[in-house]
C-alpha positions as CSV (number, residue, x, y, z in Angstrom):
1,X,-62.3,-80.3,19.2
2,X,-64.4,-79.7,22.5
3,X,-61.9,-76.8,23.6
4,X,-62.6,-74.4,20.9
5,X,-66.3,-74.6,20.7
6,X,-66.1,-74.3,24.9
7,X,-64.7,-70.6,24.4
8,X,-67.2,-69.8,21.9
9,X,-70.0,-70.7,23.8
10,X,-68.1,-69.2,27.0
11,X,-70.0,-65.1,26.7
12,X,-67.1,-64.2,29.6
13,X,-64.3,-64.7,27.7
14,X,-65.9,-63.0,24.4
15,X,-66.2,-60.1,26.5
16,X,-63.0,-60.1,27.7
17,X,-61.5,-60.2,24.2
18,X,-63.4,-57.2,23.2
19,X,-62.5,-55.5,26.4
20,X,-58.4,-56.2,25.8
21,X,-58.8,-55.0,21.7
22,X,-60.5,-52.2,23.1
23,X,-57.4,-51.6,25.5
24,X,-54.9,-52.3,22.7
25,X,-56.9,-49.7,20.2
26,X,-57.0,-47.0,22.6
27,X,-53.5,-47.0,23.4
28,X,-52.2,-47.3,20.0
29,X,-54.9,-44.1,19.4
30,X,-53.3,-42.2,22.1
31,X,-49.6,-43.0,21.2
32,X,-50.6,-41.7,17.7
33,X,-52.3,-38.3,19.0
34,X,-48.9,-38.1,21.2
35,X,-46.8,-38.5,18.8
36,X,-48.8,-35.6,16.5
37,X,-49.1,-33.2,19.0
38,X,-45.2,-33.8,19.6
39,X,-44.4,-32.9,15.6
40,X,-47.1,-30.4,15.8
41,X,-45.4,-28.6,19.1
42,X,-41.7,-28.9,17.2
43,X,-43.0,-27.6,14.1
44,X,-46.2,-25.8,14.6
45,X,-44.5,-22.0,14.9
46,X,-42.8,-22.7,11.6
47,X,-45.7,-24.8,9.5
48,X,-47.7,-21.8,10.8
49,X,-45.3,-19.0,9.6
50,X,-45.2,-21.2,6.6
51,X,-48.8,-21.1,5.8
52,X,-49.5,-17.0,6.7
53,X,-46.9,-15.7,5.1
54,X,-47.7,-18.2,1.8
55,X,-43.6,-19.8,1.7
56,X,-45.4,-23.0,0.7
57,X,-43.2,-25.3,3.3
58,X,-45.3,-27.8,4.7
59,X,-45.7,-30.1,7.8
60,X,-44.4,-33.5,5.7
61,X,-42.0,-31.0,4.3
62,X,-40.7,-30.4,7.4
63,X,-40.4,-34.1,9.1
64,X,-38.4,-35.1,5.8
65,X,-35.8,-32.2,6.3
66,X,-35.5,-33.7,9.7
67,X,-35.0,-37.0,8.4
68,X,-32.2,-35.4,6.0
69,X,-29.9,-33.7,8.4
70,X,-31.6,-30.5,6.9
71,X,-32.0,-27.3,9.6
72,X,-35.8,-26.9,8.7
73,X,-35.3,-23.3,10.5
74,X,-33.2,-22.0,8.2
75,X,-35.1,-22.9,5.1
76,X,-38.1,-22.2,6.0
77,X,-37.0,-18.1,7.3
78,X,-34.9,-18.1,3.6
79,X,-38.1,-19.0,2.1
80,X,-40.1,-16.5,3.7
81,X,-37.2,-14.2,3.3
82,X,-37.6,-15.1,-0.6
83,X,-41.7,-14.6,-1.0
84,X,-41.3,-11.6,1.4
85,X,-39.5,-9.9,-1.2
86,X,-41.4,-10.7,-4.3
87,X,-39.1,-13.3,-5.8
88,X,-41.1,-15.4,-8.2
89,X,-40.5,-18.9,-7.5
90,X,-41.1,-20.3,-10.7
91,X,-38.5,-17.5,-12.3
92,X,-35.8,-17.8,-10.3
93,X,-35.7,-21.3,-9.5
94,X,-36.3,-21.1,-5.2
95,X,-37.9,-23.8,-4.1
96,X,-38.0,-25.5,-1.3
97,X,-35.9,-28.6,-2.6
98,X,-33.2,-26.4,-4.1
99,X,-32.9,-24.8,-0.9
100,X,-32.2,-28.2,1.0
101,X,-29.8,-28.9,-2.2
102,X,-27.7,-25.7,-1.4
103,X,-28.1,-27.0,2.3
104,X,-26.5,-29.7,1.9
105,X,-23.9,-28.9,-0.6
106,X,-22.3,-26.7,2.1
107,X,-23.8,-23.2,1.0
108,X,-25.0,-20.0,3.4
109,X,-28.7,-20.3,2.3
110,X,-29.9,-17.4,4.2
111,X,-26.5,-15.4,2.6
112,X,-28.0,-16.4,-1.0
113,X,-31.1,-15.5,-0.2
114,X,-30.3,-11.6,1.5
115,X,-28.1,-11.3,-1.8
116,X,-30.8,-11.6,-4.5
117,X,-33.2,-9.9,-2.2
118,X,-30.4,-6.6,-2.2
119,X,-30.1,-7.2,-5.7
120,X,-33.7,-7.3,-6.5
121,X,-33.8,-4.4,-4.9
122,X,-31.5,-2.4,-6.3
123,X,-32.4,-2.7,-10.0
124,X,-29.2,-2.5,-11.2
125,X,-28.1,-6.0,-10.9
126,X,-29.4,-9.2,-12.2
127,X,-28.7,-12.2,-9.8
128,X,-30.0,-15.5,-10.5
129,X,-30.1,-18.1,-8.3
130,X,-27.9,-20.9,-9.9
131,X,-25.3,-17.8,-10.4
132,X,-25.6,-17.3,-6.8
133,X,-25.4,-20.8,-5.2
134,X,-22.1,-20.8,-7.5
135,X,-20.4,-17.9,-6.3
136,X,-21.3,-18.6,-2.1
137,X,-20.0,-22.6,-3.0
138,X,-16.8,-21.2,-4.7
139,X,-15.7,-19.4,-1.0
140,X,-16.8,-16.0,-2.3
141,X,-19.3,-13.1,-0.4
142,X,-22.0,-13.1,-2.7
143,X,-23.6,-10.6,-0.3
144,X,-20.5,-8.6,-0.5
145,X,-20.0,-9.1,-3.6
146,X,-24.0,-7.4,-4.7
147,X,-23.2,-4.2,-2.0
148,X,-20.2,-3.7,-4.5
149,X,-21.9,-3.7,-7.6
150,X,-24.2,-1.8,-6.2
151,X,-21.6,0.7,-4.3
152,X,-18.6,0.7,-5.7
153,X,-15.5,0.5,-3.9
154,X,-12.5,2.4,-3.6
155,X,-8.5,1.1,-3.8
156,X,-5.4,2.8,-3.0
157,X,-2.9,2.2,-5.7
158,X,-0.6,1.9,-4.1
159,X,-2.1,-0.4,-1.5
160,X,-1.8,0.7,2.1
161,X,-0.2,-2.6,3.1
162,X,2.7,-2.0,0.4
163,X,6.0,-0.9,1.1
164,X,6.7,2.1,-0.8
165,X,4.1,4.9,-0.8
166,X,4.3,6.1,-3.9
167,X,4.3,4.6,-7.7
168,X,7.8,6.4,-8.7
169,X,7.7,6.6,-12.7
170,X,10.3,8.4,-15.0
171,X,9.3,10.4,-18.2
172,X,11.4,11.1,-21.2
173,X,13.3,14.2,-19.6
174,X,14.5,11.8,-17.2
175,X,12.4,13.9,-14.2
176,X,10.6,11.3,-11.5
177,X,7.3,11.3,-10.9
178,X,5.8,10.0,-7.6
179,X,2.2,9.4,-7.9
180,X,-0.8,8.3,-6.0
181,X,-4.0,6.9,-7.7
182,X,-7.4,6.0,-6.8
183,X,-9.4,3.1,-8.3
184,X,-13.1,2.6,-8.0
185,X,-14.2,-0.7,-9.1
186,X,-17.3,-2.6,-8.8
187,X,-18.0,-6.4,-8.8
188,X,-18.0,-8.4,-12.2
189,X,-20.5,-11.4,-10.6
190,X,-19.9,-12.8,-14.1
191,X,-16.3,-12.9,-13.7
192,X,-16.5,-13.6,-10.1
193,X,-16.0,-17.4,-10.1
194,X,-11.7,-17.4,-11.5
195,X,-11.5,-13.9,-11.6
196,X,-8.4,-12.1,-10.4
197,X,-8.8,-10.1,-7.6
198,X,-8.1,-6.4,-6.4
199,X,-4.4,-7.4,-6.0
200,X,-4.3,-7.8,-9.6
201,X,-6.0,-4.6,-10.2
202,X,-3.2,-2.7,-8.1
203,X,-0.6,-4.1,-10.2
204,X,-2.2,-3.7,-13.5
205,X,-3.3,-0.3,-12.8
206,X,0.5,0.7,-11.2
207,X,1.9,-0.6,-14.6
208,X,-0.3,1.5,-16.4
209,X,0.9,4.5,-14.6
210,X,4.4,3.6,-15.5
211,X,3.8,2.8,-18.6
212,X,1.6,6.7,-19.3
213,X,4.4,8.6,-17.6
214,X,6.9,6.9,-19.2
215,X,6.0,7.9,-22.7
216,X,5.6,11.7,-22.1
217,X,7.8,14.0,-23.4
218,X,8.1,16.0,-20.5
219,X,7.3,15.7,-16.7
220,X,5.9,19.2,-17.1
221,X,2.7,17.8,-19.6
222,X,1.7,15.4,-17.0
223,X,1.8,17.7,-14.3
224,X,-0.5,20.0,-16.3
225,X,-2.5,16.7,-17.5
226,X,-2.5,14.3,-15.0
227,X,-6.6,13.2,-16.6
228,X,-4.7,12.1,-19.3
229,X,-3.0,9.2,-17.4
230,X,-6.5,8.6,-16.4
231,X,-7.5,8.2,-19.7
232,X,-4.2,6.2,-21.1
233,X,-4.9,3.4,-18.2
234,X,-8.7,2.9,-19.2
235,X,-8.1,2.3,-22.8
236,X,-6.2,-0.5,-21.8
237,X,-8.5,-2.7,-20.2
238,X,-7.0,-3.7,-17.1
239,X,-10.0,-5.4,-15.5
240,X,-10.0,-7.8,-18.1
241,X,-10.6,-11.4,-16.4
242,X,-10.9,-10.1,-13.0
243,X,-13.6,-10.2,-10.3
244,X,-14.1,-6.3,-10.8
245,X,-15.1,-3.9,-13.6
246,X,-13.2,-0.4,-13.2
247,X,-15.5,2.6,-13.2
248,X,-12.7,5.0,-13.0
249,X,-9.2,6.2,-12.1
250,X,-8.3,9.0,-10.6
251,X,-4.7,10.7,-9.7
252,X,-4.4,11.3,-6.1
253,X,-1.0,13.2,-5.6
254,X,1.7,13.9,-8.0
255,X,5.2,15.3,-6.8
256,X,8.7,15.7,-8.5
257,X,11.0,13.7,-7.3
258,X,15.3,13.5,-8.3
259,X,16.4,14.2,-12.1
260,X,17.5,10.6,-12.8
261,X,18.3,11.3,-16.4
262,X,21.0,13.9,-15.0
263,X,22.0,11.5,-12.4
264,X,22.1,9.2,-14.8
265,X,24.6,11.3,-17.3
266,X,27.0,12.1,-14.0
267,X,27.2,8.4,-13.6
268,X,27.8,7.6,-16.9
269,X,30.4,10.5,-17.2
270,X,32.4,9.4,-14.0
271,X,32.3,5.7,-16.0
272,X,33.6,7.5,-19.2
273,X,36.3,9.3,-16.8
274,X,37.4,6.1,-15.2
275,X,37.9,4.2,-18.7
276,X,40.0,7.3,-20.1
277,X,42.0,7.1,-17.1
278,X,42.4,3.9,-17.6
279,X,43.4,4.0,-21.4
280,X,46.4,6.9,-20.2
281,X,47.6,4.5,-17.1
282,X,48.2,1.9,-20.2
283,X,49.6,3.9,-22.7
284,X,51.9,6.0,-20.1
285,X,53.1,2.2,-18.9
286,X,53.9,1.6,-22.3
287,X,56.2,4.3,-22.8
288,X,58.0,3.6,-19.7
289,X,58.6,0.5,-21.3
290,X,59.6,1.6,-24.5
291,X,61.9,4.3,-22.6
292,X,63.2,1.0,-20.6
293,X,63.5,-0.6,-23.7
294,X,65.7,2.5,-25.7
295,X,68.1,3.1,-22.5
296,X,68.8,-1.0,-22.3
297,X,69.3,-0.3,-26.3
298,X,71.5,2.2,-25.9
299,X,73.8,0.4,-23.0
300,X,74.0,-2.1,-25.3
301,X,75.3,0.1,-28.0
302,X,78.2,1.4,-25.8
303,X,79.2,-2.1,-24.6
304,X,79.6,-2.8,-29.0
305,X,81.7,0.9,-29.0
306,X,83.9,0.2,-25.9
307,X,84.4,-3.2,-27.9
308,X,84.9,-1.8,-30.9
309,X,87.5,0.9,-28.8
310,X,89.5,-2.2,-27.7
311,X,89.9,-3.2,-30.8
312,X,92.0,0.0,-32.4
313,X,95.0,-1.1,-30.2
314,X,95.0,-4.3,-31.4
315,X,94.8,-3.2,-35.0
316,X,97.7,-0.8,-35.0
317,X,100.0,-3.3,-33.0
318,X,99.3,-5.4,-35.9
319,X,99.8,-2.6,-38.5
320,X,103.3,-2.0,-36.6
321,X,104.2,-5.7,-36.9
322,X,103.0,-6.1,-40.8
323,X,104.8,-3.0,-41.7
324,X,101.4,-1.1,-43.1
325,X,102.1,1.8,-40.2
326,X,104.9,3.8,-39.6
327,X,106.2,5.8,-36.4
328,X,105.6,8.8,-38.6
329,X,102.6,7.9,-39.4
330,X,101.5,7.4,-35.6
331,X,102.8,10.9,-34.8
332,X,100.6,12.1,-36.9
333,X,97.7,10.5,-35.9
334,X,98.4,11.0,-32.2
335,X,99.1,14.9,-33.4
336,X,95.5,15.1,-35.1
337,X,93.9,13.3,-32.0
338,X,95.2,16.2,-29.7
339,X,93.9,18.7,-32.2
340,X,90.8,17.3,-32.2
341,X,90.6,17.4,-28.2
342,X,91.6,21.0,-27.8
343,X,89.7,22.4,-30.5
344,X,86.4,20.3,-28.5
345,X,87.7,21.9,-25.0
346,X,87.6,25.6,-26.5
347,X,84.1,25.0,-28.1
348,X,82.9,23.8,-24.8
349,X,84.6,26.4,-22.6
350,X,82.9,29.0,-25.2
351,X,79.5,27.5,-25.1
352,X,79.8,28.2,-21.3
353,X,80.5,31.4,-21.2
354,X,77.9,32.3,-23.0
């Protein structure tokens, strides 16, 4: 109990104490000023770019997006970017926690940001920015996507990269048409998210040209009309459920190609030739069989006569024997027979002669 009241009464080692806090105070002061004029150097440019140009980003702002893996460069220029160009924050949704959101989900902030501002500025296109954040998370160009509503763009229908130059069509008079189109479209950012994209424009616009050719009468009206394949294709609404609204189609090049529906009749003609050919090689077999067929008839007829000849001997040696034919009777018959012979010898001979 002596100790404790010993210090106390001791005035040195008060002093010392006080002397040591004193110590421990002013080091912890200066590791505190240290440590603030180390955030304030890191983020003094952009707290004070903050503050001037009124982005509302501030200092704690700034140590938290550290904290979070958050670039605080890039969301405090977007910001700026934003307020620069008169985007109201309350309106459109910017702040500076939606920014770190996009941030973090992935997104292009600054990309987002330059595409409202371009669309803002053009008037002609309403962007919001939930709708963007959607289309830059979904892998599209919103910032593409804005120049194009804004400027439309042209396709080649055909595109370059296909094969054949030319869409080759056929109208009703069997004439070909090769023709060349132009599409301007212009981005659908409502449709952008799933929409089908200018690949499915080329085809549906090439079938549409098919199609218009294909039901005119002649390959003469379209030459004089080609607008009216124009019109045709629009009524049909090809850019529905696409990323792009069509603003207008326009024939390129039309030439006359081959007369298909002629080539078309000297094919089937040659066809119809080679089946009636074929129909006389089967009937002219046929009667070569049926000729076969009489002469082997007829062969067999004379076989029956020459056995019916060798039967007459046989009958009259019989007669002779049963007494039902006389020698008398056999002269005469052998007298008629000779008759019969030289009156066929004289026709003959005359029949020659003349």
């Amino acid at each position: 109990m002596l100790l404790p009241e010993t210090l106390l009464g001791n005035p040195l080692l008060a002093a010392g104490n006080t002397t040591t806090m004193f110590i421990v105070g002013a080091f912890a002061v200066m590791i505190a000023v240290m440590v603030f004029f180390a955030i304030f150097a890191r983020y003094a440019r952009l707290w004070i770019q903050s503050v001037t140009t009124g982005a509302g980003v501030g200092i704690l702002d700034l140590i938290r997006m550290t904290f979070r893996k958050v670039n605080p460069t890039v969301i405090v220029r977007s910001k700026i970017m934003a307020v620069q160009a008169g985007i109201e924050e309350e309106e459109e949704g910017i702040t500076t926690k939606a920014l770190e959101a996009h941030y973090l989900a992935g997104g292009n902030v600054p990309l987002v940001i330059r595409s409202m501002v371009a669309a803002r500025k053009a008037k002609i296109v309403h962007l919001k920015y939930k709708q963007a954040t959607a289309i830059d998370l979904a892998g599209r160009n919103i910032l593409e996507a804005v120049q194009t509503s804004v400027y439309p763009r042209v396709i080649d229908c055909p595109s370059r990269e296909s094969k054949r130059a030319t869409l080759d069509a056929i109208a009703k008079d069997g004439i070909q048409l090769k023709v060349r189109a132009r599409v301007t479209v212009r981005a659908n950012l409502d449709q952008l998210i799933g929409g089908a994209t200018e690949e499915t424009i080329v085809a549906r616009v090439g079938e549409g040209i098919v199609s218009a050719i294909g039901s005119a009468l002649t390959h003469a009206h379209v030459l004089e009309n080609p607008d009216s394949i124009s019109k045709a294709v629009l009524k049909r609404k090809l850019d529905s459920q696409t990323a792009f609204e069509i603003v207008s189609i326009d024939i390129a090049d039309i030439d006359v190609g081959d007369n298909i529906g002629a080539r078309l009749q000297a094919d089937q003609a040659e066809a119809d030739t080679r089946v009636a050919r074929a129909q006389a090689e089967g009937r002219r077999a046929m009667a070569v069989s049926l000729e076969q067929e009489n002469f082997a008839g007829i062969e067999e007829n004379r076989g029956h006569l020459v056995e019916a000849e060798a039967e007459v001997p046989r009958a009259m040696a019989e007669a002779f024997r049963s007494g039902n034919l006389g020698i008398l009777d056999y002269y005469k018959l052998k007298n008629v027979q000779a008759d019969t012979d030289m009156r066929e010898s004289i026709a003959s001979s005359g029949s020659r002669r003349d």
